[in-house]
C-alpha positions as CSV (number, residue, x, y, z in Angstrom):
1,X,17.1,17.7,3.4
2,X,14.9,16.7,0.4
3,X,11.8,18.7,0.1
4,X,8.6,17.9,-2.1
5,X,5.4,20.3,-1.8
6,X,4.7,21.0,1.9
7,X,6.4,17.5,3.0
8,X,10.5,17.7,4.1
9,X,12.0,14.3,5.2
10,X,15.3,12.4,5.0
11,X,15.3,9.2,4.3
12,X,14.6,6.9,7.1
13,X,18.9,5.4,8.3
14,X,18.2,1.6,7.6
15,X,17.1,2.2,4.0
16,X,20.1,3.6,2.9
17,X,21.9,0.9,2.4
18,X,23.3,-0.3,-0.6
19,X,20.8,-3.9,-0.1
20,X,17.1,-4.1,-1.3
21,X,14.6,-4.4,-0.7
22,X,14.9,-3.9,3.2
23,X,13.1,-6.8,4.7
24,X,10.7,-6.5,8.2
25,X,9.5,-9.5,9.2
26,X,7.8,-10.9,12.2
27,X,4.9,-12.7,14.5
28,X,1.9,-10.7,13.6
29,X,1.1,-10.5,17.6
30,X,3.8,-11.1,20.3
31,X,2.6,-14.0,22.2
32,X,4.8,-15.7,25.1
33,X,8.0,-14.5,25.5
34,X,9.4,-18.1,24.0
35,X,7.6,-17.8,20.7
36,X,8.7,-14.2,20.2
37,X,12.1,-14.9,20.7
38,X,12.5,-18.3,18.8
39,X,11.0,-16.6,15.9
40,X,13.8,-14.1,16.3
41,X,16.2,-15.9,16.4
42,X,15.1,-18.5,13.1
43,X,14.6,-15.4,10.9
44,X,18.3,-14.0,11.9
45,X,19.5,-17.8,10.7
46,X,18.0,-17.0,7.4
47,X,20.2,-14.1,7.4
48,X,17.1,-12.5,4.9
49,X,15.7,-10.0,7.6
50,X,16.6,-6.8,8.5
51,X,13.9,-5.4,11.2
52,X,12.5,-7.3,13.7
53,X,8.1,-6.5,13.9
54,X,5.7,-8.1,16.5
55,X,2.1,-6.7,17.1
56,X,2.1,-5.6,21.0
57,X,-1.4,-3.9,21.0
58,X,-3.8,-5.1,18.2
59,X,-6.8,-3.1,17.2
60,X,-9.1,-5.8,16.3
61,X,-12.5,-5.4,14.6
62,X,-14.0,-7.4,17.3
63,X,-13.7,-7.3,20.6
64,X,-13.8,-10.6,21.6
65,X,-10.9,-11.5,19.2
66,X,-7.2,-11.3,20.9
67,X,-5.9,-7.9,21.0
68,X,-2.6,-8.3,22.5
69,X,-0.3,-8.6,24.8
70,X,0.1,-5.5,26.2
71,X,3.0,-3.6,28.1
72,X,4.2,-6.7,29.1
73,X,5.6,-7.8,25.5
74,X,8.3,-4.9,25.5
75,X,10.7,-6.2,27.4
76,X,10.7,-9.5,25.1
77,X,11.6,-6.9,22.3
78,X,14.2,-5.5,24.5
79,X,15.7,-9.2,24.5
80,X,15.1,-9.6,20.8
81,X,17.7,-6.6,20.3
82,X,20.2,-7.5,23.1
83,X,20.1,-11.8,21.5
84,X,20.0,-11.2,18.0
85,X,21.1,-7.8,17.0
86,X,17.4,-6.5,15.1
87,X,16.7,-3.3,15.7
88,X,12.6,-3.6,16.7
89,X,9.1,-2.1,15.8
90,X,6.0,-1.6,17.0
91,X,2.6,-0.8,16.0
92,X,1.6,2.5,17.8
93,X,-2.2,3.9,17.9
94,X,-2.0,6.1,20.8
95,X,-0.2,8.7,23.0
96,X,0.3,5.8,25.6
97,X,1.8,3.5,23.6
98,X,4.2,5.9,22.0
99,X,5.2,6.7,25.4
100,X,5.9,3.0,26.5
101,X,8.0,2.2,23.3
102,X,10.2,5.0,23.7
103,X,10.8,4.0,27.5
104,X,11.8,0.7,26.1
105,X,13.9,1.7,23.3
106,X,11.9,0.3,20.2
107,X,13.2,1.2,17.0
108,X,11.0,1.6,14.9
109,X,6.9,2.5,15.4
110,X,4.5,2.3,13.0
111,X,0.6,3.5,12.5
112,X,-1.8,1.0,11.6
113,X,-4.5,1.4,8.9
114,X,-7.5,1.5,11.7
115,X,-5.4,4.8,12.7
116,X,-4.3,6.1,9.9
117,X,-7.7,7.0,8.9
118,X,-8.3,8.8,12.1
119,X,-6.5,12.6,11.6
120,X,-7.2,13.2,15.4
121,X,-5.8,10.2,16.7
122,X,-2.3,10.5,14.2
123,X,-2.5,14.1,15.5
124,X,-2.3,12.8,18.9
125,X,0.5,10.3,18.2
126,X,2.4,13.1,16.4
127,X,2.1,15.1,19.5
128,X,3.5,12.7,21.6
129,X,6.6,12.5,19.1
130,X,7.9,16.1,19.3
131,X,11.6,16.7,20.3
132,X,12.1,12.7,19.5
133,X,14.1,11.1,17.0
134,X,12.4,7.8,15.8
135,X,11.5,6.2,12.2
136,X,7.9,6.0,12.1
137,X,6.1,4.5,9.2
138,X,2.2,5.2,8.6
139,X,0.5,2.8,6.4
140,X,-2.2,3.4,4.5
141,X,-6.0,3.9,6.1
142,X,-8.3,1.1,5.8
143,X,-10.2,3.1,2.8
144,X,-8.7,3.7,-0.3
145,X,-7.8,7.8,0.6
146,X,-4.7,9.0,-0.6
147,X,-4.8,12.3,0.7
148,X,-5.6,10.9,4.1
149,X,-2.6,8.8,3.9
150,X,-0.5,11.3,2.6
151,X,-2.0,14.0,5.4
152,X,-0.9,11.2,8.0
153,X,2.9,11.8,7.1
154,X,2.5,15.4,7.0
155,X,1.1,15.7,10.5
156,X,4.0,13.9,11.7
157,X,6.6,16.0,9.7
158,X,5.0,19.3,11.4
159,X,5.5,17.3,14.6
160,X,9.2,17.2,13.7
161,X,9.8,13.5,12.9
162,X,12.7,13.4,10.1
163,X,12.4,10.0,9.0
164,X,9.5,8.9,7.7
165,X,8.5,6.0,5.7
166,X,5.1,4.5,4.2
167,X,3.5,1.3,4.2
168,X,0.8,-0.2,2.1
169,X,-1.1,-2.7,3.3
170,X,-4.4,-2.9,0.8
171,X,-7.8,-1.6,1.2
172,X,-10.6,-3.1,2.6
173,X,-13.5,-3.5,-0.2
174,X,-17.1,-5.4,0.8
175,X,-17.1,-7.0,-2.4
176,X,-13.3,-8.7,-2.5
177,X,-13.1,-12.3,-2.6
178,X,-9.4,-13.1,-3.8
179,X,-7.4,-10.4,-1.4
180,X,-8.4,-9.7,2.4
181,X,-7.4,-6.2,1.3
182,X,-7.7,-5.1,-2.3
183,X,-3.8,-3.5,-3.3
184,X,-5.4,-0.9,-5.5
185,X,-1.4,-0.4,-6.5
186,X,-2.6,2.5,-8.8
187,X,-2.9,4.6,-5.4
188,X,0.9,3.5,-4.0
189,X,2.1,4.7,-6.9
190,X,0.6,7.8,-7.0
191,X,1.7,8.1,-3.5
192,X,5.3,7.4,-4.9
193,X,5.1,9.8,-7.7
194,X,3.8,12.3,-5.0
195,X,6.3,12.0,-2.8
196,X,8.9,10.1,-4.1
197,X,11.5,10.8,-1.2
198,X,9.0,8.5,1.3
199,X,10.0,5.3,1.4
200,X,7.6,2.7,0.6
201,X,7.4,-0.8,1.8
202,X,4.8,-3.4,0.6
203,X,3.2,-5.6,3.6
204,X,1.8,-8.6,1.0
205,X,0.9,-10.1,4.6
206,X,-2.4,-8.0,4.8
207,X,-3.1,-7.6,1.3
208,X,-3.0,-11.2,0.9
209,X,-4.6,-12.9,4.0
210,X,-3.0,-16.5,2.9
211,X,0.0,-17.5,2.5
212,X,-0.1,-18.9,-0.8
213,X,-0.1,-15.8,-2.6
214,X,2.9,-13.9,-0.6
215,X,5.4,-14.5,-3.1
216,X,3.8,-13.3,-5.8
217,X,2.1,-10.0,-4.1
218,X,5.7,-9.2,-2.9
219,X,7.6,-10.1,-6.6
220,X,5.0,-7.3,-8.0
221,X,6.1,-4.5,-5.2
222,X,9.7,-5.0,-6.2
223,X,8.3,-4.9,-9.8
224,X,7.1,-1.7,-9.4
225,X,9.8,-1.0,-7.4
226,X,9.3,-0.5,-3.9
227,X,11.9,-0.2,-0.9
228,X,11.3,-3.3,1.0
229,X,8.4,-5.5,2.6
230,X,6.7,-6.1,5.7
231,X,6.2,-10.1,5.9
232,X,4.2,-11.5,9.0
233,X,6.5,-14.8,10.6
234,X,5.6,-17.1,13.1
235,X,6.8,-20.3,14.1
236,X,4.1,-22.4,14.0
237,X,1.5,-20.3,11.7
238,X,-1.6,-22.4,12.4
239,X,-1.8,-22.0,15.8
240,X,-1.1,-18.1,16.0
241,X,-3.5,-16.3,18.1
242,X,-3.9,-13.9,15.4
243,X,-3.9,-13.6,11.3
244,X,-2.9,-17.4,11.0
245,X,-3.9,-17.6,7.5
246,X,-1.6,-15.2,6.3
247,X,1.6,-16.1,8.1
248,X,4.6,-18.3,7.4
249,X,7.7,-20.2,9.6
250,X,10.9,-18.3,9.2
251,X,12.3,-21.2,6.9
252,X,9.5,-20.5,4.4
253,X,10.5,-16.9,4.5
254,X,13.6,-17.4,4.1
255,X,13.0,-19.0,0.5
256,X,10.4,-16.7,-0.5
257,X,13.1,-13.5,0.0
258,X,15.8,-15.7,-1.9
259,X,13.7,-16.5,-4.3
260,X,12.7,-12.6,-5.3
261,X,13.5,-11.5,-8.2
262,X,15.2,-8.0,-8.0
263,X,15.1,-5.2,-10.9
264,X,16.3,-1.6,-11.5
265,X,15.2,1.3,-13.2
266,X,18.4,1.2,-15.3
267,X,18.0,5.4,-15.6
268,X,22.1,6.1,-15.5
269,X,22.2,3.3,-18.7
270,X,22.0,5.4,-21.7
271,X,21.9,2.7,-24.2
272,X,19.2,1.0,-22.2
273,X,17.3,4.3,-21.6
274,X,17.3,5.4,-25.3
275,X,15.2,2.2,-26.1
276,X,12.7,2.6,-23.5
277,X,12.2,6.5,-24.6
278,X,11.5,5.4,-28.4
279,X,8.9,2.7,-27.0
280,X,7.4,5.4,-24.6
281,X,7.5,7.6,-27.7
282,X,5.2,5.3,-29.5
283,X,3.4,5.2,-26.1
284,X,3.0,9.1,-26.1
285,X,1.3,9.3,-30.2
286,X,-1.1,6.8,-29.1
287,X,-2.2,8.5,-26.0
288,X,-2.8,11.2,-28.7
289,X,-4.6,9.7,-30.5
290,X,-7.0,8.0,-28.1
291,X,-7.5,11.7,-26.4
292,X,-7.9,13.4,-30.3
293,X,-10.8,10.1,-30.4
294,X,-12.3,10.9,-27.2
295,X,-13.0,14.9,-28.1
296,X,-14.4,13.4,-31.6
297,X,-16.7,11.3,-29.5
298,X,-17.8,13.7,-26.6
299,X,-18.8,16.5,-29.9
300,X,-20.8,13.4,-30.9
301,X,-22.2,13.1,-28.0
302,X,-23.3,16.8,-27.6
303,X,-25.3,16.1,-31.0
304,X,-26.9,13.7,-29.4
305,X,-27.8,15.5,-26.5
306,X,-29.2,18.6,-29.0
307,X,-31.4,16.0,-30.6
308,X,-32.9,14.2,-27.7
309,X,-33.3,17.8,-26.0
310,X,-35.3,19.1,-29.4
311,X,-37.8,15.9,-29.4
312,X,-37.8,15.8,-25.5
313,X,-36.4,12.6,-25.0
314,X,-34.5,11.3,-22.0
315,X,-30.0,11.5,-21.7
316,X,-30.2,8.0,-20.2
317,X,-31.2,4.8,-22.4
318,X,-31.2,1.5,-20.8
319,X,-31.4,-0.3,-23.4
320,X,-28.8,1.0,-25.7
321,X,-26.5,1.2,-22.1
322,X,-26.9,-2.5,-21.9
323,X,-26.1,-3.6,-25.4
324,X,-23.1,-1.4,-25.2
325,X,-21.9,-2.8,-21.9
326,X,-22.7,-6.4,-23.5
327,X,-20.8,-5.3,-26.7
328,X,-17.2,-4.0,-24.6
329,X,-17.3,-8.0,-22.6
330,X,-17.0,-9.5,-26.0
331,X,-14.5,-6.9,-27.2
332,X,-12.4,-7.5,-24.6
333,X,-12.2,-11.2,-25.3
334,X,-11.5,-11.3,-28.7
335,X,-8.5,-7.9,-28.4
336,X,-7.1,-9.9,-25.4
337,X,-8.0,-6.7,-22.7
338,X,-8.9,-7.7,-19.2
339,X,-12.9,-7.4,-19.0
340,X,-12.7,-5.3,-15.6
341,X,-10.5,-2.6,-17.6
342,X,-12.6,-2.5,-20.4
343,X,-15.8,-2.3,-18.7
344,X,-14.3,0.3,-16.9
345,X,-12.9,2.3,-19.4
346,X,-16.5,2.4,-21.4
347,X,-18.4,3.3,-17.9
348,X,-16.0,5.8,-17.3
349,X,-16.5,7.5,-21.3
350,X,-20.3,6.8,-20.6
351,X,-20.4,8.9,-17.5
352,X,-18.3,11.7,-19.2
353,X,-20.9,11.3,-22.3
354,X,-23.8,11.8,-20.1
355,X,-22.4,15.1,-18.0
356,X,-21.7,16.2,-21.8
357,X,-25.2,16.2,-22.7
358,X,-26.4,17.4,-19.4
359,X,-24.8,20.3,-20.5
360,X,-26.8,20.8,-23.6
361,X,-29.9,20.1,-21.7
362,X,-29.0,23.0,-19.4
363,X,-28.1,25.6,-21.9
């Protein structure tokens, strides 16, 4: 058993195989019996899926919107196993329902973001999974918490479950206008490098929200390498009682999982490796650099601070703030660096600068 920090798993059966990335895909809600089966059996004719997922109780924001089918939508899973072969999942948030998919032999459960970020009710769920062997994969809470998510699959390892998996889904952000859930994929992969014996699967369905952007949500997770993806299916998408926008027929998943581009980290190939450590070498000087620049500039800053302290004058200047904000937009324009990172980058130094010279002020 592979053991990192506190957290000892194995790796979950069905992502052991040789294929990648492992594909779960799926109505977003389980509706009749007919439409859950159908779409079962057009994504097994596409021969690209490897886990069948449909939402049986749906934690919706309001609560007049549909929240799902209920108890009665297990025994269609049941017939999606015995008809087509896919092992089956289910989205668990409770005791209750862990208890009714285990009486009806799902597969497969996972915890949804609106429980993730709950400890008590994950706690719950974990007791209710002691002594049993089942996958469960958490994915990540609605907020953009990493040791919450990571706390999630560590109260279910106490509680015994070997395999374990993760899934991120994007976090919710008031401002967002081109996601329905921002990735933030600097978190997933600090999740990875965490606790890099956790399997991690991309859903691009709930990052996304629309349809049109799938393909190239889930070409970056195998980019950056993750394990597999989580792809919401229906067969007719614009009348699903639930997440319409972001669904797509079987057919059109079909393509989109043909048409991924697979890599590899290449790490056994020497001659291939010895490259990529003289680039990352040049990487590593510049890092220096930067970091040697950054000491030179907070010591500036510390002058400063001695000066405005000695003729009582305030740390913060608006004015100077602004031109210097004003000054990085244009930068980044004409050195060909994203705006958002720039801007960023000199908030982040100006902060820094500040705490610097609240220092001096305090001495």
């Amino acid at each position: 058993m592979e053991t990192q920090g506190e957290i000892q798993v194995r790796p979950l059966s069905w992502l052991t195989k040789e294929k990648r990335p492992i594909v779960i895909a799926g109505p977003c809600s389980a509706e009749t019996e007919e439409q859950v089966l159908e779409t079962a059996h057009r994504l097994k004719k596409t021969g690209k899926s490897d886990i069948y997922r449909a939402g049986i109780w749906k934690p919706r924001t309001s609560p007049g919107s549909f929240e799902g089918v209920g108890v009665k939508g297990l025994p269609w899973m049941q017939k999606v196993k015995e008809e087509t072969g896919f092992p089956v999942t289910v989205e668990v948030a409770k005791a209750k329902h862990v208890e009714l998919c285990l009486e009806f032999d799902i597969d497969v459960l996972w915890i949804g973001a609106r429980t993730t970020v709950n400890p008590f009710a994950v706690q719950e769920i974990a007791d209710a999974l002691k002594g049993v062997d089942v996958p469960v994969l958490v994915k990540n809470p609605i907020n953009p918490d990493l040791a919450l998510w990571i706390g999630g699959i560590e109260r279910l390892k106490k509680a015994g479950v070997k395999e374990l998996g993760a899934i991120h889904r994007g976090f919710s952000n008031l401002g967002e206008k081109f996601y329905r859930n921002r990735p933030q994929w600097q978190i997933a992969i600090e999740f990875m490098r965490r606790v890099p014996e956790i399997p991690m699967i991309c859903d691009p369905s709930h990052i996304c929200g629309r349809r049109d952007i799938l393909q190239a949500v889930g070409q970056k997770a195998m980019d950056l390498d993750y394990d597999g993806l989580m792809i919401e299916s229906h067969i007719d998408p614009d009348k699903a009682w639930s997440d319409a926008k972001q669904q797509i027929t079987p057919e059109v998943f079909g393509e989109m999982i043909t048409d991924m581009k697979l890599r590899h980290d290449y790490e056994d190939n020497m001659r291939l490796q010895s490259k990529l450590d003289q680039l990352r070498e040049v990487i590593d000087h510049i890092d220096e650099e930067i970091l040697n620049l950054i000491s030179n500039r907070m010591n500036a800053a510390r002058e400063i601070g001695q000066y405005k302290k000695e003729n009582n004058m305030t740390i913060y200047q608006p004015k100077r703030w602004n031109e210097i904000i004003e000054k990085s937009k244009v930068q980044a324009k004409e050195l060909s660096i994203s705006e958002k990172f720039l801007v960023s980058y000199i908030k982040a130094v100006h902060a820094e600068s500040i705490d610097q010279q609240e220092k001096v002020f305090s001495e």
